[in-house]
N, C-alpha and C positions, 0 to 999 in steps of 0.2 A: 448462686448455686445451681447447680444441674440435676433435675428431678426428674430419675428415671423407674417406670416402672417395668418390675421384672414379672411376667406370668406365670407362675409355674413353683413353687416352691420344694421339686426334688433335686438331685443332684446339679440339675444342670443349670437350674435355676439360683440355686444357692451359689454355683463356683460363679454365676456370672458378678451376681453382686457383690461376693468380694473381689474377685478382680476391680470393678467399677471402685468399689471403695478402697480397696489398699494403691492403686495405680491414682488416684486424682482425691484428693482432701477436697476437693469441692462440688464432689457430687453425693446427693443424698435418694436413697434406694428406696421405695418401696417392695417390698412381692407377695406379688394376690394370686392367691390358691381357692376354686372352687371349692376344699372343703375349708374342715375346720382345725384340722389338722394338719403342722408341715412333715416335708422330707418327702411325699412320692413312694414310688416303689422302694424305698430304702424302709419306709414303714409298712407301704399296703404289697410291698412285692420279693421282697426277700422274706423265704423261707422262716417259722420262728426258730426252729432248729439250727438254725443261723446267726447264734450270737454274737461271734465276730465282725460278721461283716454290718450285720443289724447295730452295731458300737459306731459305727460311723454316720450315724443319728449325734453323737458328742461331736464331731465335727465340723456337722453341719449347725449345731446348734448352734456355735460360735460365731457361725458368719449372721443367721437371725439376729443375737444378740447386739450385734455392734451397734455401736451410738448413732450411726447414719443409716443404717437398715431399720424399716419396720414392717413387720409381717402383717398383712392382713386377712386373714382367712376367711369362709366362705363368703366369700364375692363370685359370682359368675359373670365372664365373659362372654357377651356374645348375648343369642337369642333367651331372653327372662332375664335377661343382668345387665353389663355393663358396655352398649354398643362397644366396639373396637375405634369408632370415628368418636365417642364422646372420652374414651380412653386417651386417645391421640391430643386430646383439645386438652386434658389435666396434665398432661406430663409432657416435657421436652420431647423423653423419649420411650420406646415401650419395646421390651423385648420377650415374643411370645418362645417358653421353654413350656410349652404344652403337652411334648410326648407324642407317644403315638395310642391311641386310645382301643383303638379294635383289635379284633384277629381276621388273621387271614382265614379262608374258609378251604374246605376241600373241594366243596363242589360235586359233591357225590350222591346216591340216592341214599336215603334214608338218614341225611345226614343230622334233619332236625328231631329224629324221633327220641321220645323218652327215654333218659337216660344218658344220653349222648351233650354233651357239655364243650364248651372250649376248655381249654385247661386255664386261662385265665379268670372265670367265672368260679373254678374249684380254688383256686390262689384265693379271690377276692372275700370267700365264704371264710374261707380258714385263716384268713390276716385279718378279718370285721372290719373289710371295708363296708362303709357306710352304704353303698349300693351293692352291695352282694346278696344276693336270695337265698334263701336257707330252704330248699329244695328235696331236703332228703336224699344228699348224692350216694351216698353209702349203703343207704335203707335198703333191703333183699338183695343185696350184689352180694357173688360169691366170689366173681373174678372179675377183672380188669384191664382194658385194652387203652394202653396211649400210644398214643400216635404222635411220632416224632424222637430224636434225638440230641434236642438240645439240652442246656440246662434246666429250664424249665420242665422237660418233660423230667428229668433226674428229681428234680423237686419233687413233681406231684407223685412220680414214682414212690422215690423215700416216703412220704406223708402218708402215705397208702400202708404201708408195711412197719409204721412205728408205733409201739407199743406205748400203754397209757402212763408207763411211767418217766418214760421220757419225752413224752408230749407237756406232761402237766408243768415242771417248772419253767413255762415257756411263757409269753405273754398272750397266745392262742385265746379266743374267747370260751368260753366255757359250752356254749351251746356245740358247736364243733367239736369240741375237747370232749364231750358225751356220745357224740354222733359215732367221732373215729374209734372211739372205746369199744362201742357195742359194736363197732365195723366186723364183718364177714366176709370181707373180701380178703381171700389168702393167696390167689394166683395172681400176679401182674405180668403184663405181654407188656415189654416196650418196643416200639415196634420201627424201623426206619427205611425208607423204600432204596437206599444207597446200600455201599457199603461203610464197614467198620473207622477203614480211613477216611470217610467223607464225613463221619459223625462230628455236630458241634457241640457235643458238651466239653467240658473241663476235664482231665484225667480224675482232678482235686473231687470234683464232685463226683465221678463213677468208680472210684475207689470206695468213696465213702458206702455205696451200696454194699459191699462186701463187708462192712462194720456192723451192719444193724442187727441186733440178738435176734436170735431165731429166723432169721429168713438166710435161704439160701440162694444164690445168681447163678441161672441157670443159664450158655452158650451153647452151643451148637457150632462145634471145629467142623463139620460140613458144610454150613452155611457160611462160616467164615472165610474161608478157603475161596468160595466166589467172587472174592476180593484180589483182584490180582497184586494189590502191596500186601497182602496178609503173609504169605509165605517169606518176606524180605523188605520187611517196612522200613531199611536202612535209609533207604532215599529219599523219606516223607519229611515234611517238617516235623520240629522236635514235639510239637503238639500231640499232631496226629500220630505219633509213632509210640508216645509214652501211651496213649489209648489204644493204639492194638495190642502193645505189650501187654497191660492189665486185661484187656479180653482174653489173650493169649495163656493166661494164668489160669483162669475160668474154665477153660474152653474143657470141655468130656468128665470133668471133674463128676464123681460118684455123688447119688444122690445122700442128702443127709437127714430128710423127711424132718424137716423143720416146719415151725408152721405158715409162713411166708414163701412164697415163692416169686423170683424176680425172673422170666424171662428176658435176654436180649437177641431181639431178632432183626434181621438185616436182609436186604434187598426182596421187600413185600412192599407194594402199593395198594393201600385201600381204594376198593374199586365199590366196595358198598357196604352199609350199616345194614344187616340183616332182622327184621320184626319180629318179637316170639309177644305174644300176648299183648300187641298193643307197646311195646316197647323193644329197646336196643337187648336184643338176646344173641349175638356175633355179629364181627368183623370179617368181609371177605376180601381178603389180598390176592392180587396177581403177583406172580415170581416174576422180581424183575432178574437182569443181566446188564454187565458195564457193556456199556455200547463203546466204549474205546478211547471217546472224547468226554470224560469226567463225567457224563450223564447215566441214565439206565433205562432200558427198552424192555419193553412188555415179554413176555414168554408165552402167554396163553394158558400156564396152568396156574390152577388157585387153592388156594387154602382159605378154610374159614375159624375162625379164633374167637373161641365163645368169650360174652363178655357183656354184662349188666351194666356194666358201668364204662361206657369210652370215653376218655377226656383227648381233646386235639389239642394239639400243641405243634404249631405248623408257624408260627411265627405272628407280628403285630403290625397293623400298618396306621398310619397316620389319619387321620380324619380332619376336613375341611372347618375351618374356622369361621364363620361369618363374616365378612371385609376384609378377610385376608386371600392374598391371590394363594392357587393349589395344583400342584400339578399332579394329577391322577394316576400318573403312570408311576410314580416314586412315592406315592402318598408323604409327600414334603410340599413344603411353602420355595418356590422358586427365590435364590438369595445368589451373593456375590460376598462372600467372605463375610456373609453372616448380616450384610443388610438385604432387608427385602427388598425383590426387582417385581413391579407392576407393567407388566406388557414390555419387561427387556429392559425396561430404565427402574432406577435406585430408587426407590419411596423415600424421603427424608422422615428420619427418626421412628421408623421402624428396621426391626431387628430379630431374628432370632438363634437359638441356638439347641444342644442338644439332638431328639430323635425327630423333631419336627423339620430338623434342618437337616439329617444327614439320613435319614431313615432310622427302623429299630437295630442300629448294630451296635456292636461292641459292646465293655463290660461297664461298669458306675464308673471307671477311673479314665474308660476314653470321654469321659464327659466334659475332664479339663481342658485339653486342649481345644476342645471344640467350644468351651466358653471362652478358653482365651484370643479365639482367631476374633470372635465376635464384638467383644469389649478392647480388642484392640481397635476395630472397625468402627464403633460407637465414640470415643476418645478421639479419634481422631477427627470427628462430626463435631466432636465438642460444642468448638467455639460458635460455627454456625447455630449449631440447636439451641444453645442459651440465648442468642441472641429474642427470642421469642418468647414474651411477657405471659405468664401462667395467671389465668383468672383468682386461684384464691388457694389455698392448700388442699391438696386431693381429698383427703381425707373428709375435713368440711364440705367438700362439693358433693362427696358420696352422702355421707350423714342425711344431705337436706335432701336426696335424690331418692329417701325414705330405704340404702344399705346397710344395713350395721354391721359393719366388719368382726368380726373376730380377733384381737387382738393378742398381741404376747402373752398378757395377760391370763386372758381367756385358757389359749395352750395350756398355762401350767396349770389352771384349775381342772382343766381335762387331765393332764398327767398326773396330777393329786387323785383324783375322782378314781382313776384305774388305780393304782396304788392300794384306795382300799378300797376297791372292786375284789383284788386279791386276795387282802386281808382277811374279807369277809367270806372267802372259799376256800382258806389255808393253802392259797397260792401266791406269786409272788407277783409282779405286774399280772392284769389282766385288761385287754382291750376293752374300751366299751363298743360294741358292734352294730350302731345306729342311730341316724342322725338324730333322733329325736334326746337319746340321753348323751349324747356326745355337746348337743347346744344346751342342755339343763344344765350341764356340766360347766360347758365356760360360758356362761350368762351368771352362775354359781356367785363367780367372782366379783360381781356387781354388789353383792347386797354381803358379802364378807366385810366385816368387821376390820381393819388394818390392825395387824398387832400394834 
């Protein structure tokens, strides 16, 4: 049998092991996840207001469950856990689907001051991920500046401007679910230094802002207008054109004095986080202009956009592994169709796949293909990687190396545990939001009784 371990237990980790398992009967799958919980950003990073897409947890379950897959959760790779060289020595093979872990930065003055946040750090608070700071992001804001126009920024947008009643049948942690309740923030600036047609959210998700009760999405057909497709977006792809369209709907619309207010503003570049008492009190943008070649050039004049609260949302980039080669300029692992290349040449039975491998692009569903190019690439190594006699079962090798993985197991007594986390708040799923009662939780399962 061929014993591969997979890293990474979200998307892209999940599609590799079933590929690995439905394409060859005789390979059997490990995949180890620093937490304790699977799925990735399908758990700790889609939206909870997302219950569709958040359903494709059923899924991926499926591929966990199979008879040659075993999950092992928090195991860590790398420095305090499991070298990547003693990784290599237990398993045939090892494919890291690690993600891309940081944010890009903006690089501007006052970017770390009080208040001022990535938008991924406001995701991680309001999903309980287990390393998320509960910080008080909300606490005295009146309004709010994100920066950026992807989906992400559309997320923490919406979250900002949703009301407690349709926050609460959500699986949101409660401490959060109290925070955004008593929330004060009624004005949101979303802000993007492009124009309308360069924006990368979904139409799907910047419609959705125009749904939310009581808030109202407020444009500016003058600002639009500086969009040289805006007057004639015929020629755009169908993406970009259905989203001028829906701005287009927006654009001059009378106000309606709701209590939310959604700003979208287009070609501003943050040029500085401005201080009011020791903390982020506005945002200063320069006006940009399309320089002609899809980019945008400075103006010289600025605006400043008050704002307690700034969440960045500028995009994510990849972070170095320990033993594993990096190339800095793509925060990716250097590979050839998804085997890793050390100094230009093929590493045997190493692998990987996903945002490690391609950068942070595309949505959960470009994940297949890119696990498929990789588990094509592994299969065909097969016969050589088997060839090589594994000291004893991973598992047992971790056990004695004093790990104790988190098993299947463990998971559903964590997903019991939230269950009636809920129960006990007249809600329905609720997350538990830290590692400490997330491992009470599946350790729980040890000393249960078997029916």
């Amino acid at each position: 049998m061929l014993h591969v371990a997979v890293v990474g237990s979200g998307p892209s980790g999940c599609y590799t092991a079933q590929g690995l398992v439905q394409q060859d009967p005789d390979v059997v799958v490990d995949v180890l996840d620093r937490l304790p919980c699977p799925y990735g950003l399908v758990r700790y990073g889609v939206a909870p207001d997302h219950e569709k897409i958040k359903s494709l947890q059923n899924n991926l379950r499926t591929v966990l469950e199979h008879e040659r897959v075993r999950f092992l959760g928090g195991v860590q790779i790398g420095p305090d856990g499991v070298p990547t060289a003693r990784l290599r020595e237990l398993y045939h093979a090892v494919v890291y689907c690690v993600g891309a872990a940081t944010d890009r930065h903006l690089g501007i003055p006052g970017e770390d001051l009080p208040g001022s946040w990535s938008a991924t750090e406001f995701v991680s608070w309001y999903s309980a991920h287990p390393d998320a700071i509960d910080d008080g992001f909300v606490l005295g804001a009146r309004s709010a500046v994100v920066i950026g126009v992807g989906n992400v920024a559309v997320d923490v947008t919406r979250m900002l401007a949703r009301g407690t009643a349709e926050l609460s049948p959500t699986d949101m942690p409660q401490a959060a679910l109290t925070a955004l309740a008593a929330s004060r923030v009624a004005d949101i600036s979303m802000v993007g230094r492009r124009g309308p047609s360069q924006a990368r959210f979904t139409t799907k998700e910047l419609r959705e802002l125009g749904t939310l009760p009581d808030t109202e999405v407020i444009v500016d057909p003058q600002e639009l207008a500086l969009d040289p497709d805006y007057a004639d977006p015929s020629a755009l792809p169908a993406a970009q054109r259905r989203n001028v369209e829906a701005l287009r709907a927006w654009a001059g619309a009378p106000a309606q004095g709701a209590g939310h207010r959604i700003a979208l503003r287009f070609f501003l570049r943050p040029v500085e986080l401005l201080a009011d008492a020791g903390r982020v009190g506005a945002v200063r943008f320069e006006r940009t202009a399309p320089d002609g070649q899809g980019g945008v050039t400075g103006t010289g004049r600025y605006e400043d956009i008050e704002a307690q609260l700034v969440l960045r949302s500028v995009g994510y980039r990849g972070v170095p592994l320990e033993g594993l080669p990096f190339d800095p300029a793509t925060g990716t692992v250097p590979h050839l169709a998804g085997r890793v290349l050390r100094e230009g040449l093929v590493a045997q039975g190493e692998y990987v796949a996903g945002w490690i491998k391609r950068g942070p692009t595309g949505v959960i569903g470009t994940n297949r293909p890119c696990a498929k190019e990789t588990v094509t690439s592994l299969l065909e190594d097969a016969s050589a990687l088997v060839q090589r006699e594994l000291p004893e079962d991973p598992l047992t090798a971790l056990r004695a190396e004093g790990i104790d993985p988190v098993e299947w197991q463990g998971w559903c007594a964590i997903e019991r545990a939230e269950v009636a986390l809920g129960a006990s708040l007249g809600r329905g799923v609720v997350k538990l939001p830290d590692w400490e009662s997330l491992m009470n939780a599946a350790h729980s399962n040890e000393s249960a009784t078997p029916p």
